[in-house]
N, C-alpha and C positions, 0 to 999 in steps of 0.2 A: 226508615231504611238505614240512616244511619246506626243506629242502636244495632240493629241483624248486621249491618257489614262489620261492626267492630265486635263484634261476639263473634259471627264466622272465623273473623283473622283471629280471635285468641284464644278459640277450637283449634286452629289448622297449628298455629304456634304451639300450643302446648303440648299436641298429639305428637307431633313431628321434631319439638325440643328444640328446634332451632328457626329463627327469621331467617335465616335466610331459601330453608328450603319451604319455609312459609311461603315467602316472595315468588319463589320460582314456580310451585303451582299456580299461582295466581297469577302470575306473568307482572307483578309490580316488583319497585324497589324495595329493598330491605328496610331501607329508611320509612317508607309509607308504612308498612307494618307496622315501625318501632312508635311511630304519629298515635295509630288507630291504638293500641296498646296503653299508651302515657294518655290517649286521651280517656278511654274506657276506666283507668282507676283512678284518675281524676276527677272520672265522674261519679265512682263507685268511692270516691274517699278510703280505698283499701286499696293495698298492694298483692296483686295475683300473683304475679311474677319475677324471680329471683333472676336479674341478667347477669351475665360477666362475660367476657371473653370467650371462654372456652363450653360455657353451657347452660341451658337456660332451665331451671326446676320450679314448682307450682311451691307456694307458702298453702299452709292451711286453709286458707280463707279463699286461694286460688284453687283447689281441688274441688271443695266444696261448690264451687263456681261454675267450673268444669262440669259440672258431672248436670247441674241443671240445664248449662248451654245448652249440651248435647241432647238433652230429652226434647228440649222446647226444637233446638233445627230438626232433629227426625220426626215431631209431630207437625210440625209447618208442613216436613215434603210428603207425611202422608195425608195431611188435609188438602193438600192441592192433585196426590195422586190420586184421591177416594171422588173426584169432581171430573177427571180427566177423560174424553171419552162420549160426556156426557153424562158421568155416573154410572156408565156400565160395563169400566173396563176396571180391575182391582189393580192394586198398586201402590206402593210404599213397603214399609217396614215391619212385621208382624214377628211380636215379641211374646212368646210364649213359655208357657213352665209347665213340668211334669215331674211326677214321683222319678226316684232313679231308674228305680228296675223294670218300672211299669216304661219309663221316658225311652230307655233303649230300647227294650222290642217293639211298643206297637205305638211310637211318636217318631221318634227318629226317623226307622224308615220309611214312612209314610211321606217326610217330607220332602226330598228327591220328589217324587213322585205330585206334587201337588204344586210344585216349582215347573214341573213340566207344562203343566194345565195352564201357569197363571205366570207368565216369563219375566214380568213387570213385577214381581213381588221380592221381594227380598226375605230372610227370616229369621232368629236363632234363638236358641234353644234351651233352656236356663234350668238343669237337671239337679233336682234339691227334693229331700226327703221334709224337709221345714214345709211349713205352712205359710205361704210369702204373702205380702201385702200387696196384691199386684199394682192396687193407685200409686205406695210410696215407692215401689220399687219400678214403677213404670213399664209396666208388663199390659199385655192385650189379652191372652184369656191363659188361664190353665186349665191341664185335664188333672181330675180328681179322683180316687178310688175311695168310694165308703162313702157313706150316707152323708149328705152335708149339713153343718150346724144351719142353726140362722145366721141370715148376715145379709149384710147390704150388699151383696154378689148377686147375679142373676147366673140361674144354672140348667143346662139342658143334657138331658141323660141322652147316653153315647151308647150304654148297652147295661147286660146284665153281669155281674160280676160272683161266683160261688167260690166259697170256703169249700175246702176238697182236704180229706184224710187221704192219704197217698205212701204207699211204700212201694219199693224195689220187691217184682213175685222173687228173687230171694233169695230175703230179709225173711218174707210170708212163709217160703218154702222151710225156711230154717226156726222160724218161732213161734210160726201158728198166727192166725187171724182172732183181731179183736170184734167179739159179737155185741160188743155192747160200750159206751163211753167210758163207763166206769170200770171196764177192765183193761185200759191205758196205763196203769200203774204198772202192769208187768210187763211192758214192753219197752226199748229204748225209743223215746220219741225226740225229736229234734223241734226244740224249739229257740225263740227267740229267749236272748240273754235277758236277766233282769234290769228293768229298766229301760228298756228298747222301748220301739212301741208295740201296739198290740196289747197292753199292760192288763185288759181284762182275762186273758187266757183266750184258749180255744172254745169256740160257742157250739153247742148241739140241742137238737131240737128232742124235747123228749115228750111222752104222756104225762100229764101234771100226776104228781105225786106216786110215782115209778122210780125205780130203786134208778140210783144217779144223780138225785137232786139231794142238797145238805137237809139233815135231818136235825129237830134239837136236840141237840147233847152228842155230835157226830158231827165237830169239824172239820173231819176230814174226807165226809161225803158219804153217804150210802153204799155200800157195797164193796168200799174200800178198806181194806184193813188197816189195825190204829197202830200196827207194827210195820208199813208200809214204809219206806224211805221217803223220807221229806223231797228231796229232788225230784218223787215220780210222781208226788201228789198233794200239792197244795191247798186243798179244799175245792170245794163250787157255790161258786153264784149264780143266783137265777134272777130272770125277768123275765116279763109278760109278754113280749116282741112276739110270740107264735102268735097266741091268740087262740081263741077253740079250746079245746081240750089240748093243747100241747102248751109248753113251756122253752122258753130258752135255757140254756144252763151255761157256765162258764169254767172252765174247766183249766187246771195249769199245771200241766205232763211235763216231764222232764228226761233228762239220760245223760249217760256221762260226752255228750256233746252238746252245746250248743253256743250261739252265735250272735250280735246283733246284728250279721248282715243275710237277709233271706236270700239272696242269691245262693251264699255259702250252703243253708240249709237244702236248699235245692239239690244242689251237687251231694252233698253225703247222701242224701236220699234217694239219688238216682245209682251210687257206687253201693246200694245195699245195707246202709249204717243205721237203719232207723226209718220211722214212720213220723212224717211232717204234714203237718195245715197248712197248707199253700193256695193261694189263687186258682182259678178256672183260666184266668190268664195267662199265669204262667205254666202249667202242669198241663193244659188242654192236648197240646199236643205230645207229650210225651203219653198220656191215657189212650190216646188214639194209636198212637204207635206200638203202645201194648210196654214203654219202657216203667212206667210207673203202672199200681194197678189204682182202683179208689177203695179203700175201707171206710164203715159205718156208714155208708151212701146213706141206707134209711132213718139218719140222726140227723142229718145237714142241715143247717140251720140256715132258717130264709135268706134268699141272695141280696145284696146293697148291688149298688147303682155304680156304674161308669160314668161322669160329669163331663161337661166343660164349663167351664165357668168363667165372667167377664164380668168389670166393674158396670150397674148400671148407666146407660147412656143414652139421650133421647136417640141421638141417630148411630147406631152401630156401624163401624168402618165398612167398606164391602169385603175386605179383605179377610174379616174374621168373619163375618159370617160364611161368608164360602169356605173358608176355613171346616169351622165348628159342621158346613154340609158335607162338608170332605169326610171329617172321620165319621161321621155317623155311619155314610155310605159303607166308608172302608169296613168297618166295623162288622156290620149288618151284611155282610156277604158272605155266600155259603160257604162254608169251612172254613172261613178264616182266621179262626181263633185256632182248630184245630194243624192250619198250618204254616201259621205264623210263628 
């Protein structure tokens, strides 16, 4: 107990930058803090904390400190909140990550609403396009879009997720509709910049050995002309992901816009600029509104999975699992992709 009171006070001290408004939450003297502090790097043979007069700052080896403290007190008060009850009331801290774009429309607001259900929860939010380590970064589950590697993660699908050809009727009205993948080279398509992710190109599902798949001695695709601008047609790769008589193909369109932020892609493609590969996610409701239309519907190449995902653990907190039944719920509701 001593070791937790003297890690408490050099949480509250270092957050706060000063003993004294350390002491004053804690209703002790300033001096008992300065004790618990001199006694803790004493004990730790290292110096956390720079004092003077006028203000107190973390040395390296005190941040580093820090930032453990803080993990181990929030998982204390939700190992005692996940017991509380009996075990059947949830409660603590629930520390979650999601892609950016995917995080803001259908995580964000969802959690209001699941804060309502469960009063004793607390939660935030940690919105990263990265692939986070959630054990070292001390996170409870993320939600994932796209089929997930191996890994020592446990993962429970949320919903289904479609790649969708999408333009502004127009863009259509004004260039004509593409009847086939392989004629994306004459249109301006909005894609991600080089080097973003998505790095294999746009995927379509075709008949094996149907004009759109690379042919040899035809790097730049069947059906494509070899006088075609590089920007609108990079070649295609294929893979076996269909299965049957169909094939995947990979394909990498271009135009004189694009972007590494898909949000951005979005918006041009709703203001008539061009035809983008977008989620069912994000596009569902503009398709239903009639603001975007879908092209090459009959190419679409099979849907990946909606996740959430959590480090292996005998006992799972109650909080994420109520969690992880929360979005599934939300998810799995009629229309709500379409009007969310």
């Amino acid at each position: 107990m001593d070791k937790l009171k003297a890690m408490e006070s050099f949480v509250s001290v270092a957050t706060r930058g000063s003993l004294t408004a350390a002491a004053q939450a804690e209703g002790v003297a300033p001096a008992i803090m300065g004790r618990r502090l001199d006694a803790l790097e004493q004990r730790l043979g290292v110096r956390l904390l720079v004092r003077t007069t006028r203000r107190i700052t973390l040395t390296p080896e005190g941040g580093a400190y820090l930032d453990d403290c803080q993990r181990l007190l929030i998982d204390l008060a939700n190992a005692e909140a996940s017991v509380s009850a009996g075990g059947v009331k949830a409660g603590g801290h629930l520390r979650i990550t999601a892609p950016a774009g995917f995080g803001r429309r259908h995580v964000a607001p969802l959690m209001p609403r699941f804060l309502a259900l469960h009063a004793d929860v607390s939660m935030s939010l940690n919105l990263n396009d990265r692939v986070i380590d959630l054990t070292a970064e001390g996170l409870d589950c993320a939600v994932r879009v796209g089929d997930l590697p191996d890994s020592s993660l446990v993962g429970v699908r949320l919903a289904e997720n479609q790649r969708r050809c999408v333009a502004a009727p127009g863009y259509l009205q004004r260039h004509g509709t593409p009847r086939h993948p392989n004629e994306l080279s004459r249109f301006d398509c909005l894609a991600l910049s080089s080097g973003a992710a998505q790095s294999r190109g746009w995927a379509f599902r075709v008949p094996r050995n149907a004009p759109g798949r690379q042919q040899e001695g035809d790097p730049t695709g069947a059906g494509v002309p070899r006088n075609a601008p590089r920007r609108q047609q990079e070649g295609v790769l294929t893979d076996a992901a269909a299965g049957g008589d169909d094939e995947v193909i990979h394909l990498k369109p271009g135009g004189p816009l694009d972007c590494t932020d898909g949000e951005v892609l979005h918006d041009w493609c709703l203001a008539g600029h061009g035809i983008a590969w977008r989620s069912s996610w994000e596009v569902a409701s503009d398709l239903a509104s009639g603001r975007l239309v879908e092209v090459l519907a009959e190419f679409a190449a099979p849907p990946n999975g909606i996740y959430a995902v959590f480090p292996q653990r005998r006992h799972l907190p109650l909080r994420v699992r109520l969690w992880i039944d929360f979005l599934k719920q939300s998810y799995g509701e009629s229309g709500y992709w379409q009007a969310a």
